[in-house]
C-alpha positions as CSV (number, residue, x, y, z in Angstrom):
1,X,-9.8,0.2,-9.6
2,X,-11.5,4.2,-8.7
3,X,-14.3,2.1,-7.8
4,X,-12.9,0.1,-4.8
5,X,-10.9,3.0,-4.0
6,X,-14.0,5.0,-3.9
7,X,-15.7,1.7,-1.8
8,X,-12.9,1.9,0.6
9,X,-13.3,5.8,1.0
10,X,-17.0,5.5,1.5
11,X,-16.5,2.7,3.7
12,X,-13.8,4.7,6.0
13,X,-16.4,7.9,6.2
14,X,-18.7,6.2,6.9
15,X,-17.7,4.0,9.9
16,X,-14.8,6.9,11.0
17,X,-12.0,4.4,10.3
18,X,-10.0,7.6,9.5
19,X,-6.9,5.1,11.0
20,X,-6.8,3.2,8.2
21,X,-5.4,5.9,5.8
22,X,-2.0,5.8,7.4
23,X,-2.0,1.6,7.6
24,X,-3.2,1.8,3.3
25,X,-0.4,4.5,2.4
26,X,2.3,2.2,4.1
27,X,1.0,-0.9,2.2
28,X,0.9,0.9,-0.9
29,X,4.8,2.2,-0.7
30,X,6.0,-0.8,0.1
31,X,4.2,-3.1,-2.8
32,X,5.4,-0.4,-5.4
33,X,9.0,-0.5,-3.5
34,X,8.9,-4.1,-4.3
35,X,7.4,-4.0,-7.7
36,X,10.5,-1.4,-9.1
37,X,12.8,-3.1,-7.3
38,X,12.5,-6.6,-8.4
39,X,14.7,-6.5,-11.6
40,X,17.4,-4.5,-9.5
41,X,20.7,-4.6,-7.7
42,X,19.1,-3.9,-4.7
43,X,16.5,-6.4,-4.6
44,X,18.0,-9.1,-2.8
45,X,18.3,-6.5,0.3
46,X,15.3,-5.7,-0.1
47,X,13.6,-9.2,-0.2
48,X,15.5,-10.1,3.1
49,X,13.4,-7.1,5.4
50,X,10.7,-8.8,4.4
């Protein structure tokens, strides 16, 4: 796993594709929002945004 973060990173530096933090963040909140939220109350609210 610290290796493809560290691939990505490396990748990112070296081709300045600083732009891609922001868009890798996003993805990452809302895959753990969907992970904890699957055996809740709120999931089927959830499930319909996406």
């Amino acid at each position: 796993m610290f290796e493809l973060l560290k691939d990505l990173w490396l990748f990112m530096k070296e081709r300045k594709k600083y732009w891609l933090i922001p868009v890798i963040i996003i993805l990452l909140i809302l895959g753990l929002l969907i992970v904890f939220s699957a055996g809740s109350a709120i999931a089927p609210f959830i499930y319909t945004i996406f």
